[in-house]
PAZAPA-4460 file (N, C-alpha, C; in steps of 0.05 Angstrom, whole numbers, plus 32768, in hexadecimal, padded with zeros to 4 digits):
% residues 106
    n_x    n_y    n_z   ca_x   ca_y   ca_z    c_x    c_y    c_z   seq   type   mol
   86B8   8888   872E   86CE   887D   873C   86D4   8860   8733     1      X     A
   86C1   8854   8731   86BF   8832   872A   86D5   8836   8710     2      X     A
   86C1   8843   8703   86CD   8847   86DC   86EF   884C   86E0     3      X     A
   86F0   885F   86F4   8713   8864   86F0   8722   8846   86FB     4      X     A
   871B   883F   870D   8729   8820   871C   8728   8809   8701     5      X     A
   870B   880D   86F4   870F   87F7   86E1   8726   8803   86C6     6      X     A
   8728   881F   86C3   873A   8827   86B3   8752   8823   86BC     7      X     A
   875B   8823   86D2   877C   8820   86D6   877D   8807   86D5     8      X     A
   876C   87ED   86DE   8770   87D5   86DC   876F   87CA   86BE     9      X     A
   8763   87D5   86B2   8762   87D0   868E   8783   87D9   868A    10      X     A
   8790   87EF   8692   87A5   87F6   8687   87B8   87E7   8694    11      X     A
   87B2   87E3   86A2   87CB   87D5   86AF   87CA   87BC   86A7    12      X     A
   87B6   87AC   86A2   87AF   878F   869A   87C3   8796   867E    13      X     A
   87B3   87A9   8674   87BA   87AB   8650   87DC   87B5   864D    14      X     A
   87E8   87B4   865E   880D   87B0   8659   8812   879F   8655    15      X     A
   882D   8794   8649   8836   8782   863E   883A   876D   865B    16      X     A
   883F   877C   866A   8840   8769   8682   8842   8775   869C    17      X     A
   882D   876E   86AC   8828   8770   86C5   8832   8760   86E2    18      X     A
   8844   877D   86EF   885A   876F   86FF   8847   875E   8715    19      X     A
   8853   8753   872F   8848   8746   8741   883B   8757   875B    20      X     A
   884E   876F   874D   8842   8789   876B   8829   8793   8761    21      X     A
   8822   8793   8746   880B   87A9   873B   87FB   8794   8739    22      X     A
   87F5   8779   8734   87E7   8767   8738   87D8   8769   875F    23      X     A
   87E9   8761   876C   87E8   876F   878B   87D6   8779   8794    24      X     A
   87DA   8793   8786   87CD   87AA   8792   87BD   87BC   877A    25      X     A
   87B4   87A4   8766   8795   87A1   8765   8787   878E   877B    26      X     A
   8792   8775   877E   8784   8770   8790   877A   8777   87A9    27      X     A
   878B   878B   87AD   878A   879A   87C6   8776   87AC   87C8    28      X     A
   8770   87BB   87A9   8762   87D5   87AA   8745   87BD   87AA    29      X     A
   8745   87AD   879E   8726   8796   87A5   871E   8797   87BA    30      X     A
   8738   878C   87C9   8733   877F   87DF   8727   879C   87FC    31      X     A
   8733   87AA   87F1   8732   87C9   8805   8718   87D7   87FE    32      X     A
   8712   87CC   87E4   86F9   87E6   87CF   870A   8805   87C8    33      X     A
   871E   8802   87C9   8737   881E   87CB   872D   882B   87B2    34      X     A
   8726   8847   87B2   8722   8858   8799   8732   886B   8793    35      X     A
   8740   886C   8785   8750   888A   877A   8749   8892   8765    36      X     A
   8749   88B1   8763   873D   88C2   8752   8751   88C8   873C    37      X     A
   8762   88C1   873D   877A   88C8   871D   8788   88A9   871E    38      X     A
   8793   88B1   8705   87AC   88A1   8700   87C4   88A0   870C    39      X     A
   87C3   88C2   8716   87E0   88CA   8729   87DB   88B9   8746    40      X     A
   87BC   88C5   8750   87BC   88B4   876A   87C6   8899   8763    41      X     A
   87B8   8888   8753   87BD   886E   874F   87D9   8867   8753    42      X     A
   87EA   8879   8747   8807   8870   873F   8814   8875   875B    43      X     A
   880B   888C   876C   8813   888A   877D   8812   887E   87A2    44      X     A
   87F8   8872   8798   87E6   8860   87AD   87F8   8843   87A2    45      X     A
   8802   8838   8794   880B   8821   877F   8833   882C   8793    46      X     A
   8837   8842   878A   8854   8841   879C   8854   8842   87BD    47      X     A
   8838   884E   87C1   8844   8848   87E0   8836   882D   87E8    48      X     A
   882C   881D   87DE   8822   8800   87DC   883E   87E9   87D8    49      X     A
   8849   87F1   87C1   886F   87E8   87C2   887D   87EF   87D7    50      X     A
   8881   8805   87D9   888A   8810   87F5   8886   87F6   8808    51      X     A
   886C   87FB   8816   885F   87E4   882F   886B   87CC   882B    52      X     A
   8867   87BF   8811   886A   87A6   8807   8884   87A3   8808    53      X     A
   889B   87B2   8801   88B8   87AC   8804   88BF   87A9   8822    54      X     A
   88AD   87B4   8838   88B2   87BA   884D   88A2   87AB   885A    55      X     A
   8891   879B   8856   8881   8789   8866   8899   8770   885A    56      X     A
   889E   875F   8842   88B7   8754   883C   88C9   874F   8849    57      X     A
   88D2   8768   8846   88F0   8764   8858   88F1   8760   8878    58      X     A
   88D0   876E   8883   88C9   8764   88A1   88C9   8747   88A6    59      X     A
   88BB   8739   8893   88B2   8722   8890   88CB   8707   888C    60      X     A
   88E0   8721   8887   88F3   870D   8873   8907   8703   8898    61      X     A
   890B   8717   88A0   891B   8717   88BE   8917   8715   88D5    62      X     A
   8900   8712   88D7   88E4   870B   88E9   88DD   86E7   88EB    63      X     A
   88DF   86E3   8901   88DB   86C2   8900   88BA   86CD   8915    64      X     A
   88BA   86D9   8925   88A9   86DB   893B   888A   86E5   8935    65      X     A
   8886   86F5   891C   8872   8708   8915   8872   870F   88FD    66      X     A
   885B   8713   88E8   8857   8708   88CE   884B   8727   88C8    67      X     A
   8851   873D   88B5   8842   8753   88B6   883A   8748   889B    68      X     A
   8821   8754   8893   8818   875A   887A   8800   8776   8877    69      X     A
   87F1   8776   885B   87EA   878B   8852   87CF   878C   885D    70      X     A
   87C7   87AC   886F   87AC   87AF   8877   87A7   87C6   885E    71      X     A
   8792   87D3   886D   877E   87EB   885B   878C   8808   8857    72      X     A
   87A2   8807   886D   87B6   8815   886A   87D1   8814   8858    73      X     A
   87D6   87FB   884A   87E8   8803   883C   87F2   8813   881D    74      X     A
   87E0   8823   881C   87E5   8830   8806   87E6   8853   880D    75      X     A
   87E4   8856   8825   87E2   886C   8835   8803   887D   8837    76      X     A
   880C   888C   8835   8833   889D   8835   8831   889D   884E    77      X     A
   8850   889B   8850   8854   88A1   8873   8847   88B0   887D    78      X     A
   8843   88CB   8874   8837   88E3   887D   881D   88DC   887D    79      X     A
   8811   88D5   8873   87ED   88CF   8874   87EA   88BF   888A    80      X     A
   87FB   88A3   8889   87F8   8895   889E   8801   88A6   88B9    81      X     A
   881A   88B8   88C2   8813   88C1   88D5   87FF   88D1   88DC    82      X     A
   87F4   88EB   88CC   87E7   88F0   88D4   87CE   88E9   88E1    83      X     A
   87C9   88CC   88CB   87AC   88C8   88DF   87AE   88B6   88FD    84      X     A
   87CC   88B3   8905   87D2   88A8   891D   87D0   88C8   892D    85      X     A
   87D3   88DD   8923   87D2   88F3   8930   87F1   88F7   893B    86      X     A
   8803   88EE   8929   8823   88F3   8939   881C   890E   8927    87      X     A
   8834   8924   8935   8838   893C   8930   8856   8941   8926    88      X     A
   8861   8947   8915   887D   8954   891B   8887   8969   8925    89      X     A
   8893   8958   893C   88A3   896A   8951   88BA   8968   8943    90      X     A
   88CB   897F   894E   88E3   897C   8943   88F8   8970   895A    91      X     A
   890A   8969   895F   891C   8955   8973   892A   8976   8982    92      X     A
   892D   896B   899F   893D   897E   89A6   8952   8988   89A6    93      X     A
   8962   89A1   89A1   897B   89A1   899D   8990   899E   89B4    94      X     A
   89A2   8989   89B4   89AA   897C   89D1   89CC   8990   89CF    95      X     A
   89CE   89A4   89BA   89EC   89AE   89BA   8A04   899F   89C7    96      X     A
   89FE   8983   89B5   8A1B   8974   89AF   8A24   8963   89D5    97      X     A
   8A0A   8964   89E2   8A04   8954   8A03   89EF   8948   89F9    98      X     A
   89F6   892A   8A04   89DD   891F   8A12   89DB   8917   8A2B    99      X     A
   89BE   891C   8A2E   89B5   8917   8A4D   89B0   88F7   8A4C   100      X     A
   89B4   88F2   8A5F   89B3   88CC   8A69   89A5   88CE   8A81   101      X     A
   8997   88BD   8A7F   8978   88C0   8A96   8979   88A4   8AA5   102      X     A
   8983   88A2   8AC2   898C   8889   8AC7   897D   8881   8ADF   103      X     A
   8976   885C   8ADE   895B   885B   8AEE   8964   8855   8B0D   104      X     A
   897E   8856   8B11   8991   884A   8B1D   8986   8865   8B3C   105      X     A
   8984   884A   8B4A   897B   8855   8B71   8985   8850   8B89   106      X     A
***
């Protein structure tokens, strides 16, 4: 596993140039000990890492109150991350073109 992490980081070092997101999230896979078993995982642990990162950004960017940044989870797909919250998909109910209004009013 080691051998493959030091192989994607050799290849990625060894491009002509290495963007600021793939710099990142090597440091991330350090900082986490994160192991993936292919190149595909890699590539795709590396997009949903962009993903987070465009979206922690733009939180960050409109946000005066609260500062998000990157935990052990961000390289995780929506779907992975819910699952291990244990959300389920339900499907929404069909309201046939009514909605109910639920009023607290006594």
């Amino acid at each position: 596993m080691r051998s493959l992490i030091a192989t994607a980081v050799a290849a990625v070092a060894s491009a002509t140039f290495m963007s600021e997101i793939e710099f990142d999230f090597i440091q991330y896979i350090a900082k986490y000990g994160k192991n993936y078993s292919s190149m595909t995982e890699f590539n795709e642990r590396l997009a949903n890492f962009k993903f987070m990162d465009d979206e922690i950004k733009r939180h960050n960017s409109e946000q005066t109150s609260t500062t998000h940044g990157h935990n052990k989870f961000s390289d995780y797909s929506r779907s992975e991350y819910e699952q291990m919250l244990g959300l389920k998909d339900v499907p929404a109910p069909e309201l046939n073109g009514k909605m109910h209004v639920v009023s607290n009013d006594t």
